[in-house]
N, C-alpha and C positions, 0 to 999 in steps of 0.2 A: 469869338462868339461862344466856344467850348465853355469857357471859364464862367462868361454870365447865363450861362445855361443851368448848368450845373448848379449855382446860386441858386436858382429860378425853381429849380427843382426843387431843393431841399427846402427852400420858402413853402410851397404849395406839398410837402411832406409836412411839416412844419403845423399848417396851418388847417391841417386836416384831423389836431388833435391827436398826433398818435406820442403817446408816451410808456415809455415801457415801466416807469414810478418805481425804479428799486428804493429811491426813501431812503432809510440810516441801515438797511442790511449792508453789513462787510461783506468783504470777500472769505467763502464758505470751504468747508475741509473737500480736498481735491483728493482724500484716500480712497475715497466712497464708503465712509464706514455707515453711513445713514443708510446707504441698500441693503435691506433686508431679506431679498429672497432674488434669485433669476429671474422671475417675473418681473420684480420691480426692478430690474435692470433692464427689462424690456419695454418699461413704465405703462404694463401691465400692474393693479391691483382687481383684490377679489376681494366683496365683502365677506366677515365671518355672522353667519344667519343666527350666533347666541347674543348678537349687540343688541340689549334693548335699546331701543329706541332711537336707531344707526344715525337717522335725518339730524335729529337735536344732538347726539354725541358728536358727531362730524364736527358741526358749526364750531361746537364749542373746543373743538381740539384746533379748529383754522383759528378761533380766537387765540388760542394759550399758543401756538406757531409766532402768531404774529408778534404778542408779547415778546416771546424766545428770543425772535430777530430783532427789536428794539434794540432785545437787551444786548446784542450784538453776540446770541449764542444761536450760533444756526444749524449747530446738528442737532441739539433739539428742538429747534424750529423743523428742520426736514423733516425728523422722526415725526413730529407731531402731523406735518401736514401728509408723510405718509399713511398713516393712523387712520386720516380722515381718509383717505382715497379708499380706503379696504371699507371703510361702512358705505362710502358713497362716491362712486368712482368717477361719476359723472360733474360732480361736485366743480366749480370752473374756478371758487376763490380758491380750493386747496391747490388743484392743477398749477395756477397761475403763480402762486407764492412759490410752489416747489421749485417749478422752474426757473423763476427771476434766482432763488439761492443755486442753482445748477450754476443757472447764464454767468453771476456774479463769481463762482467760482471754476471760469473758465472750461463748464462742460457742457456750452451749447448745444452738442449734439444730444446729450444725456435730454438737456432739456425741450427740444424739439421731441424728440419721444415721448416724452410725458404729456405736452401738449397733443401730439398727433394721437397719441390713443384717446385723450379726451375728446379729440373732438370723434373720433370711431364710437365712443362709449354714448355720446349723446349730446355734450358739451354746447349749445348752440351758442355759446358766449362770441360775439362780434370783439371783443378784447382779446382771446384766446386764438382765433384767428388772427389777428393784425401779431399778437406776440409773433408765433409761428412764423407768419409771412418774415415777419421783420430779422427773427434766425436763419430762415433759410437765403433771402437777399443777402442777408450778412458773411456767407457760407458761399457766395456766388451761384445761386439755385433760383434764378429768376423765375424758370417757367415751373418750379415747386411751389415758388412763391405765390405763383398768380392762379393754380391751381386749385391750392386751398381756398383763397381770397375769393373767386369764384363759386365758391360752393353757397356763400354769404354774401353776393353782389345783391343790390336789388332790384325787384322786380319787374320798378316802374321808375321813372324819373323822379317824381315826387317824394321819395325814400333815399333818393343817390346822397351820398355823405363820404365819409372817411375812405372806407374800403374802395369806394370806386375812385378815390383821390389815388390810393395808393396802389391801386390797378393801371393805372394811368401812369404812372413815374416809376414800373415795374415794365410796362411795355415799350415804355421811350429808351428804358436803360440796353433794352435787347434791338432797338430797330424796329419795333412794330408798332410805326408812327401812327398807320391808321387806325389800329384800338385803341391806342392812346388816344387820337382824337377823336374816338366813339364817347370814351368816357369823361372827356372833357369836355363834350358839348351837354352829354347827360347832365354834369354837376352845372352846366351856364343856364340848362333849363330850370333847373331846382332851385339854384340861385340866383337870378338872373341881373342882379345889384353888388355880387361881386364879383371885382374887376380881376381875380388870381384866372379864374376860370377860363375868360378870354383869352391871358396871357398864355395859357397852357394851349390853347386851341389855335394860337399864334403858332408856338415853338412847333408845334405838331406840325402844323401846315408848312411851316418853311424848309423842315426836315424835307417832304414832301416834294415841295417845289413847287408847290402853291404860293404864287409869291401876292397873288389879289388878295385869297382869301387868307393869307397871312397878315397884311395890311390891314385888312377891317379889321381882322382880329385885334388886332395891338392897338388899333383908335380906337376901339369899343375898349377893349380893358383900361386907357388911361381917362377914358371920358367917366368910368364908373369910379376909377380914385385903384392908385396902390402906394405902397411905401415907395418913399424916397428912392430908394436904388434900383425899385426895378421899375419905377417910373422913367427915371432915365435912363434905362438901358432900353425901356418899351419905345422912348421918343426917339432914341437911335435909330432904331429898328424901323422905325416909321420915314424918319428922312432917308435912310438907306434904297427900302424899298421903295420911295417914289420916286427916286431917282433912273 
């Protein structure tokens, strides 16, 4: 059951739209010669207050960054999108670019820093957070993970989306079946027509030992429709448990 769990899982990661989009950046200089100061080692930037017009120079340095990295030159890609952090700190496409060139050249943690000051600095990007999360899982930092992700959960059901998908597949990965199926039932309210949702609120429940409310689970998700494979591992699950 491990194994089509685990499928199930990364389906319902999958499906919650999270992509981290590094695109045609290579993998970027591991010397750190792009860090310019202590601070930006601590992915701390300061604006300098002679930048006319910090908001419109920023943008256009995240533009000429991202050009950089096309072109497959990414210390001047970093420089550039450090550039922008110093006029606008809070800035979530410079943050995000930097980091993917960190992630890309294997300095995750570099780039979790970058990201966690952003979102200190103001950052309210829901992309910026999922990045993060998805470093610190990566890193085995599950309850780091769900920490930030919570700070961006939402309010009400009618808003539940990605982040609570991936709050939910963050809390099954540590044992804490019943938050996972808080926020599985959350995302079956909001979407009540897809069948991933029930599936989740299955697996939760049988962790559990809820083997009824496991059962309806897995008939409600194949009655609303999934792919091929996890249909049939859902139909399993169903003749099992009514056995």
């Amino acid at each position: 059951m491990a194994k089509y769990s685990l499928t199930l899982l990364v389906k319902v990661f999958c499906l919650a739209g999270f992509a981290i989009g590094v695109g045609s950046v290579a993998t970027a200089d591991n010397s750190g010669q792009a860090e310019d100061s202590s601070a930006q080692e601590a992915g701390h930037f300061e604006r300098n207050p002679s930048d006319p017009d910090p908001e419109i120079r920023a943008q256009q340095l995240v533009e000429n960054a991202e050009a950089h990295a096309q072109a497959g030159d990414e210390l001047s890609a970093a420089r550039a999108y450090q550039r922008a952090l110093e006029l606008q700190p809070a800035l979530s496409s410079a943050r995000q670019g930097y980091a993917r060139i960190l992630m890309m050249s294997n300095r995750s943690e570099r780039a979790r820093q970058v990201l966690r000051e952003g979102i200190e600095e103001g950052d309210n990007s829901e992309f910026s957070a999922r990045f993060y999360a998805h470093l610190a899982e990566q890193a085995g930092e599950q309850d780091e993970a769900i920490s930030i992700l919570k700070r961006f959960s939402a309010r009400n059901d009618s808003e539940a989306g990605a982040i609570e998908a991936h709050l939910a597949a963050l809390h099954r990965q540590i044992g804490q079946h019943d938050q996972a199926l808080m926020y599985y039932s959350r995302l079956a309210r909001h979407e009540p027509d897809n069948g991933i949702w029930p599936a989740g609120q299955a697996l939760a429940a049988e962790a559990m030992g809820d083997k009824e409310s496991a059962l309806r689970a897995w008939q409600r998700a194949v009655e609303l429709g999934l792919s091929a494979e996890i249909a049939s591992y859902a139909e399993s699950r169903i003749e099992q448990l009514r056995d």
